[in-house]
C-alpha positions in Angstrom: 105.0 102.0 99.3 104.4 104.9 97.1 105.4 104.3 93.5 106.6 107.6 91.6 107.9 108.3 88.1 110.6 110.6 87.9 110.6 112.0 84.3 111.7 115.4 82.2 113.1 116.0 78.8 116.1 115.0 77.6 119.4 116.9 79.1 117.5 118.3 82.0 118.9 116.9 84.9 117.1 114.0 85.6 119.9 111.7 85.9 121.9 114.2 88.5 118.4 114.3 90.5 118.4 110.4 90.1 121.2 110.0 91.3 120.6 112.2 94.4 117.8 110.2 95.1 119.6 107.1 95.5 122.6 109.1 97.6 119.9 109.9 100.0 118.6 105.8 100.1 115.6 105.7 98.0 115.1 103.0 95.2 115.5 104.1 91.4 115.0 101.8 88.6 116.5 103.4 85.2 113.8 102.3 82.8 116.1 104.1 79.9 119.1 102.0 80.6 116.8 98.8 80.7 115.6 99.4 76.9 119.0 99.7 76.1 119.7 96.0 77.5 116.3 94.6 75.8 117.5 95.3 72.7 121.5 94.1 73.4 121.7 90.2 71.5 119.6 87.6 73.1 116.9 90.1 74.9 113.7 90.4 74.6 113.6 92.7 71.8 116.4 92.4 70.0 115.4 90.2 67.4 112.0 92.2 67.0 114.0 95.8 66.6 116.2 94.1 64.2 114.1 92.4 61.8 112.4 96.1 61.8 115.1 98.2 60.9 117.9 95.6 59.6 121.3 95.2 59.7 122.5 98.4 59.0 121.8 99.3 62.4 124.5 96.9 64.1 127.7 97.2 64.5 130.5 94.4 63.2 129.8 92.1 66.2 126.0 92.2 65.4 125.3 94.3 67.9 122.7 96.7 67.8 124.8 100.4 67.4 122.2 102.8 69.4 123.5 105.6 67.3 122.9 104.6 64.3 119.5 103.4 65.3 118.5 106.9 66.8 120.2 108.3 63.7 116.8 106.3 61.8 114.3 107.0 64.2 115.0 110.6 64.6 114.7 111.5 61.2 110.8 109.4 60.9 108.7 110.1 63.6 107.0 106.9 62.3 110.0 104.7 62.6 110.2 106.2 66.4 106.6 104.8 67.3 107.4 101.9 65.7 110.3 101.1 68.0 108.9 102.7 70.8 105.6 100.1 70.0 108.1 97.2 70.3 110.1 98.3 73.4 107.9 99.9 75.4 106.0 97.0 76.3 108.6 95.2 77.7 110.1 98.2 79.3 107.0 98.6 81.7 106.4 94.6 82.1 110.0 95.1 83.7 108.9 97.8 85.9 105.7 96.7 87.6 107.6 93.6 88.2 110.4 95.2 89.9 107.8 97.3 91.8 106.3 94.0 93.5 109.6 92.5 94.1 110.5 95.9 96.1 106.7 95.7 98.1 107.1 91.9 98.6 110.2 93.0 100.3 109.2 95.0 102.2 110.6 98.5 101.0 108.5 101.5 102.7 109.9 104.3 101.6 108.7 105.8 98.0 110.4 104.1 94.9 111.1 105.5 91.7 111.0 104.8 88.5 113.6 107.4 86.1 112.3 107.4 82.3 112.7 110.0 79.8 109.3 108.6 78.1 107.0 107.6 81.0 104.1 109.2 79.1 104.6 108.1 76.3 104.9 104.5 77.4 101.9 104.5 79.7 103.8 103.7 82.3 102.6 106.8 84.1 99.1 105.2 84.9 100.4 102.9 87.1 101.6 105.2 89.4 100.7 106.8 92.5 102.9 110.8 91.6 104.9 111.8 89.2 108.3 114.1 90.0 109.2 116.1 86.8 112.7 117.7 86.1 113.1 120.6 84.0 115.2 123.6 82.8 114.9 125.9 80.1 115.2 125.0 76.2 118.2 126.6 75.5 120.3 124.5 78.6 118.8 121.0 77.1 120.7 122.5 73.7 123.6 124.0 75.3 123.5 120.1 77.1 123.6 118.0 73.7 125.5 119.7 72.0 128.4 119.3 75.0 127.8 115.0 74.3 128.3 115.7 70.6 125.3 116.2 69.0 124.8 119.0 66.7 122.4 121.6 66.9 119.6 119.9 64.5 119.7 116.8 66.1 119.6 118.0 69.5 116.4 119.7 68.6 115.1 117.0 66.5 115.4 115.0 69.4 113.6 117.7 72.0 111.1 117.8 69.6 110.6 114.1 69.7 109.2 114.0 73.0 106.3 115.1 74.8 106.2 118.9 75.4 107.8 120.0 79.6 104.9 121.8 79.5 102.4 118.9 79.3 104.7 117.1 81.4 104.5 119.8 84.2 100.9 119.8 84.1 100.6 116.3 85.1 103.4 117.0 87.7 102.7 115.9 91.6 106.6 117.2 92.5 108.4 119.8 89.9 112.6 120.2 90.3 113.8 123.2 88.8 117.3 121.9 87.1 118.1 125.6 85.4 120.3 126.7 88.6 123.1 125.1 90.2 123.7 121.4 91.2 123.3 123.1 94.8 120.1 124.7 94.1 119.0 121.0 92.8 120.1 119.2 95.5 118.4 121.5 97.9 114.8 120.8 95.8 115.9 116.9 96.2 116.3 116.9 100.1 112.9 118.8 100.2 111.3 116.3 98.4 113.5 113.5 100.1 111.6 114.7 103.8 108.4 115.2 102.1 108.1 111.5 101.3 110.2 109.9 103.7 107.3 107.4 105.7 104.7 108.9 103.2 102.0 106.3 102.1 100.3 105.5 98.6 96.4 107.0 98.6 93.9 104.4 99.1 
């Protein structure tokens, strides 16, 4: 079972080519939407992340309010390790877990798992490829600015994370996410045959 990260900036199209992936019957575990759930009340790092940041990052119901919290650790690229330092952890404890339930299984095919920080959290090293999506600056812009962000925080948060070109260097699969969904989906089906019945190195 060949264990692959599929990673990329944010607003490049991963989630489109994630979701591809699963249309076509592969495995994909969103490690972004599990952080989200470890720090919702009564997870694993909720009380961590709060007694870090404090109440003025929930909402009325105690909640944690992810906006207001990225609204803190974009603006302190110390605050931002700091969280990420308490998360991340758990995030890829998660993960490798999830990767032996799917080989005690019995899955063949490759599995994924989608994160918009897999270097940063380290969970990179613990797998056998990496799959990164891209497209050019301006679209990831052009992207967050369309879900409401304005044009400094959309570039505050680009310039949170690692650099596409890093990311590409490390690539073992690149998807070009600049063109149409077609032109995606045709890179996704290429990559689909490519790994169908493909095993890990030894």
């Amino acid at each position: 079972m060949l264990r692959l990260g599929l990673t990329g900036g944010i607003a490049s199209g991963k989630s489109a080519v994630s979701a591809m992936l699963r249309e076509m019957g592969f495995a994909v575990l969103d490690a972004d939407a599990l952080a989200h759930k470890l720090i919702e009340p009564g997870q694993a790092a909720y009380a961590e992340v709060l007694q870090e940041f404090g109440p003025s990052i929930t909402d009325s119901s105690g909640r944690i309010d992810r906006s207001k919290l990225g609204a803190v650790v974009f603006a302190d690229r110390a605050k931002l390790d700091r969280l990420n330092a308490i998360v991340h952890p758990r995030v890829a404890e998660v993960v490798l877990s999830q990767f032996e339930i799917w080989r005690r299984s019995g899955v063949r095919d490759a599995v994924f798992v989608e994160a918009a920080l897999l270097f940063e959290s380290g969970i990179h090293k613990k797998l056998n490829g990496l799959v990164v999506v891209w497209c050019k600056p301006e679209q990831q812009v052009e992207r967050l600015l369309a879900r409401g962000l304005s044009e400094t925080e959309a570039r505050r948060r680009i310039a949170a994370q690692l650099p596409v070109e890093e990311k590409l260097q490390q690539a073992t699969e690149k998807i070009d996410c600049s063109g149409s969904l077609e032109e995606t989906r045709r890179q996704v089906q290429a990559l689909a045959s490519k790994l169908r019945g493909a095993q890990p190195p030894p």
